[in-house]
C-alpha positions as CSV (number, residue, x, y, z in Angstrom):
1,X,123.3,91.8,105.5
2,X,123.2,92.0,101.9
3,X,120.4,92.8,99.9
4,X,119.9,92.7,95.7
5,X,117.1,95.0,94.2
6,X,115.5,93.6,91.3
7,X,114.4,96.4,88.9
8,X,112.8,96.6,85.6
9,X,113.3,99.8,82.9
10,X,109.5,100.4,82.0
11,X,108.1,102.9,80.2
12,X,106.3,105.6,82.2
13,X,103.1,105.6,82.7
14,X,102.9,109.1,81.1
15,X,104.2,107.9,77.8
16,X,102.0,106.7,74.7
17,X,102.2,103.5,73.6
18,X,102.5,102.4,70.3
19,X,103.4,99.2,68.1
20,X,105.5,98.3,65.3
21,X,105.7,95.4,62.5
22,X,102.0,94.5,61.7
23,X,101.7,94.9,66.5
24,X,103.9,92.3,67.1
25,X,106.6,94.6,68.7
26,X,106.4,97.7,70.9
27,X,107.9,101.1,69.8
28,X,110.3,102.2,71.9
29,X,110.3,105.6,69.9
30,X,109.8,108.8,72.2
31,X,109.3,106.6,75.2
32,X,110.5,107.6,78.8
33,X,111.5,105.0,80.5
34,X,111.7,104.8,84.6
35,X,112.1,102.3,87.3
36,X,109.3,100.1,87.9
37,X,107.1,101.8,90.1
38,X,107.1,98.6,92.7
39,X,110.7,98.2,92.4
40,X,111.1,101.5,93.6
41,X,109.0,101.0,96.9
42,X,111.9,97.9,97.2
43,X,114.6,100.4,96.9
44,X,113.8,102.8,99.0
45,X,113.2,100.1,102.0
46,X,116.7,98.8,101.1
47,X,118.3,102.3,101.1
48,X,116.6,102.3,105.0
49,X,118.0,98.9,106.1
50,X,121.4,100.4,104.5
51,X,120.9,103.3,106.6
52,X,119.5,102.2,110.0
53,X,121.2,98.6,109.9
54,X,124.3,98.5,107.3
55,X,123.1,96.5,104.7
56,X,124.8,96.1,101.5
57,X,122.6,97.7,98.5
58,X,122.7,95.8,94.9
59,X,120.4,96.4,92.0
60,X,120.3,94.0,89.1
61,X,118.3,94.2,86.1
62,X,117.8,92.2,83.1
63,X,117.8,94.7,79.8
64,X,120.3,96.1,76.9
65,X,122.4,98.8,77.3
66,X,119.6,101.1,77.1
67,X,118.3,100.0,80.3
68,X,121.5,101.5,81.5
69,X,120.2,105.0,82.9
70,X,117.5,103.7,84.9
71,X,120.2,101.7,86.6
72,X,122.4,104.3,87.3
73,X,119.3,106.2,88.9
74,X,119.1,103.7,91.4
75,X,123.1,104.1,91.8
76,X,121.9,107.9,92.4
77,X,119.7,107.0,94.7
78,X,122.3,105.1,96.8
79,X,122.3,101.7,95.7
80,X,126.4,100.6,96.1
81,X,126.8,98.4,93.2
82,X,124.6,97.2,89.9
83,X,124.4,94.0,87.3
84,X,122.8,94.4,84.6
85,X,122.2,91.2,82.4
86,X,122.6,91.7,78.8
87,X,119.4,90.4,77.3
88,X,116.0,91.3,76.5
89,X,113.7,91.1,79.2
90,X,110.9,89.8,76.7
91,X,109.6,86.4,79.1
92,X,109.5,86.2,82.7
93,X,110.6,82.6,83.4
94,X,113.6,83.3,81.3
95,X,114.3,86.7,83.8
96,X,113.9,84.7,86.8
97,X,116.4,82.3,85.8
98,X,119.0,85.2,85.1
99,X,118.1,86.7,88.3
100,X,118.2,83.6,90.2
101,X,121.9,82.9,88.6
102,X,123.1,86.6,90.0
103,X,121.5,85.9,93.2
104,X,124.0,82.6,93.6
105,X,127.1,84.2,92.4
106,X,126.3,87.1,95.0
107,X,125.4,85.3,98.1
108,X,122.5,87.7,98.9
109,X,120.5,87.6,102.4
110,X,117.3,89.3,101.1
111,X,116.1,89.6,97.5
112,X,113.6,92.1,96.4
113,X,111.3,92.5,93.4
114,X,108.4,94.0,92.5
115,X,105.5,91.8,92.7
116,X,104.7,92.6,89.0
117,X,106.4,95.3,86.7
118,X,103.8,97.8,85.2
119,X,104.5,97.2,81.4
120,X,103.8,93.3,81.0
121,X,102.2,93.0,84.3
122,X,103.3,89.2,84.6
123,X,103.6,88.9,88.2
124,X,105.0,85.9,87.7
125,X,109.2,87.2,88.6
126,X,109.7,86.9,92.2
127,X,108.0,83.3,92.4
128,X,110.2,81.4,89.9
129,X,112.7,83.1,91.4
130,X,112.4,82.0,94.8
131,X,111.5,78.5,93.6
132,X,115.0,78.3,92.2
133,X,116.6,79.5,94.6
134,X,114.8,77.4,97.2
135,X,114.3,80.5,99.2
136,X,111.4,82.2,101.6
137,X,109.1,84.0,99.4
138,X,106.1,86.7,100.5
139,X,104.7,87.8,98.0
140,X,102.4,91.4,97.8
141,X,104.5,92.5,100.6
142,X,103.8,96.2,102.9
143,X,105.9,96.2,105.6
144,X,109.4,94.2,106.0
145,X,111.3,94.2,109.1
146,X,114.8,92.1,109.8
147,X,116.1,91.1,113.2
148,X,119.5,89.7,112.8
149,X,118.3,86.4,111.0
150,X,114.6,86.6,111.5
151,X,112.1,88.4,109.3
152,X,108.2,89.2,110.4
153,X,106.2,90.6,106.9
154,X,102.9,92.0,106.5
155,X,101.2,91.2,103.2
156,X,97.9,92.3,101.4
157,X,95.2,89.7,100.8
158,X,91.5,89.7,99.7
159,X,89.8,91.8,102.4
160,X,92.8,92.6,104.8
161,X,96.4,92.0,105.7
162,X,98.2,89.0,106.5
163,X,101.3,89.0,109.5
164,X,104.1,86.5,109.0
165,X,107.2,85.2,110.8
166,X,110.2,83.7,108.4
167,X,114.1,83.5,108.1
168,X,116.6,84.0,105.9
169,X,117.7,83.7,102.7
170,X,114.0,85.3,101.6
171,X,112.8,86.5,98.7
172,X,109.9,89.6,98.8
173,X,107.7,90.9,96.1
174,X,106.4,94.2,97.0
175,X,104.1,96.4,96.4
176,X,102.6,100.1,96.9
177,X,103.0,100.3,100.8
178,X,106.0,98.7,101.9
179,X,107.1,102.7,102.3
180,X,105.2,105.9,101.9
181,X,105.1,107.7,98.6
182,X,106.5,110.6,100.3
183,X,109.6,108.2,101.1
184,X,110.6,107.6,97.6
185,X,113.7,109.5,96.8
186,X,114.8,111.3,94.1
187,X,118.6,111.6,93.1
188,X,120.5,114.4,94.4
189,X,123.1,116.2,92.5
190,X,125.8,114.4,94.7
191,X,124.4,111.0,94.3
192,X,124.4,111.3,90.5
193,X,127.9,112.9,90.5
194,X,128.7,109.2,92.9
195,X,126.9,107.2,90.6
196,X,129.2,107.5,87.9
197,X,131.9,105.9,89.6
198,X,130.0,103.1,90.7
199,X,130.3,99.7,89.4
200,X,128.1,98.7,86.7
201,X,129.0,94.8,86.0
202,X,127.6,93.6,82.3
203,X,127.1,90.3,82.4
204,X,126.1,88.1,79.6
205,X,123.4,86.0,80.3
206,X,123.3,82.0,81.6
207,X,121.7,79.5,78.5
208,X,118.0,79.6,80.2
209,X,114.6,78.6,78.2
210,X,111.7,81.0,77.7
211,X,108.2,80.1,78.4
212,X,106.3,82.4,76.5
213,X,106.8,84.3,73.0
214,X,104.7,87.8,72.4
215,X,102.2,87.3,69.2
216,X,100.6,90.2,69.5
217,X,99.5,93.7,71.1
218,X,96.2,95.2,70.9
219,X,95.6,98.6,72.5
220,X,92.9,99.2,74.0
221,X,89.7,100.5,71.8
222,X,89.1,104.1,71.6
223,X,86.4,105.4,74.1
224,X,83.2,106.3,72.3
225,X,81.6,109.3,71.6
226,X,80.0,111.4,74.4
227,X,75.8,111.5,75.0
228,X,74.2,114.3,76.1
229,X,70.7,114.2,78.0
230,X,68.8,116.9,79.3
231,X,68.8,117.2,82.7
232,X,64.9,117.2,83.0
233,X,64.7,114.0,80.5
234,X,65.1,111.6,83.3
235,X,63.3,109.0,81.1
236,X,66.2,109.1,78.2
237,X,69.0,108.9,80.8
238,X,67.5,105.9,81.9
239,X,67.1,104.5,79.1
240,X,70.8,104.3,77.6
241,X,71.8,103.6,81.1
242,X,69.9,100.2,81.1
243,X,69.7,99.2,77.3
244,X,72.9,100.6,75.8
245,X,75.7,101.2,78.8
246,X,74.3,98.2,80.6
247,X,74.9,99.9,84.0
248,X,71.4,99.6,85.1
């Protein structure tokens, strides 16, 4: 079984955000980047099928050459090869073609990807992709389990959990669940001393349109200023709570 991890180099969620050039481009300045949170739930569930059933472990990633050290994390973490595809990852129509041109070349069984990466939040990666690849696709994924050439899923909907039976080739988008937080792994010393003689294949990218072009960022507006009532003027409280916070 072979299996390709899609990952994106975000910034973490720790870091402040700021923009550049009148907000029309973010400033990577001081930034820590990580790997997507989502993508990392996909990792570690791959590192288990490598572990319990054999699978061969890809990651590929769309992103300069400063995308580079998140990659090799996930080398650390025991991923047995990476791509990385030298472009910006700025529209996710034009990722999902680059992706879906690795996944050809590689001849992978299972694909997985974050159902949305937690800078752009564009959710839109792992659908395109298994639209053109013509493969399976569950999307919001929390449990994955492979038999051979037969897959069962769980997935999150609105007000439960939905059970499904596919096959093979299959494309997942998961999520927060598909392992326990307390699963996720951190590199060892070992592992990072093996990730360095992994293969790390740069690969320019396939001629591919983009649907969408960034204008512009706005950050959110600043919080306003704290009111304090008197505990015994019940009156007041319920006052701003109705005609100025709107609560009531």
């Amino acid at each position: 079984m072979k299996i390709l991890v899609c990952i994106s180099n975000v910034p973490d969620t720790t870091s402040k955000i700021n923009f550049t050039d009148g907000d029309t481009k973010f400033d990577s300045n001081g930034v820590q980047f990580v790997i997507n949170p989502n993508d990392e739930f996909g990792l570690t569930r791959a590192m288990w099928f490598k572990e319990k059933q054999g699978a061969t472990v890809h990651v590929a990633s769309v992103g300069g050459a400063s995308a580079e050290p998140t990659i090799r994390k996930a080398l650390a973490i025991g991923a047995d090869e990476a791509i990385r595809v030298n472009a910006e990852a700025t529209d996710g129509y034009f990722v999902a073609q680059q992706l879906a041109a690795v996944v050809k070349n590689g001849g992978y069984d299972i694909v997985i990807a974050g159902r949305e990466s937690i800078d752009y939040n564009g959710g839109m990666v792992p659908g395109i992709l298994a639209t053109l690849l013509d493969m399976n696709f569950v999307n919001t994924c929390i449990d994955l389990q492979i038999d051979g050439t037969n897959a069962s899923a769980t997935r999150e909907i609105d007000g439960g959990k939905e059970k499904i039976a596919t096959t093979l080739p299959l494309v997942i988008g998961c999520q927060k669940g598909l392992v326990e937080e307390s699963e996720l792994r951190i590199p060892n010393m070992r592992g990072i001393m093996m990730a360095r003689k992994k293969v790390l294949n740069v690969i320019e990218p396939i001629e591919a349109a983009m649907a969408t072009q960034d204008i512009k960022f706005d950050k959110p507006a600043p919080k306003g200023a704290v009111k304090m009532v008197d505990a015994a003027n019940v009156e007041e409280l319920v006052n701003l709570l109705h005609n100025e916070a709107k609560v009531i």
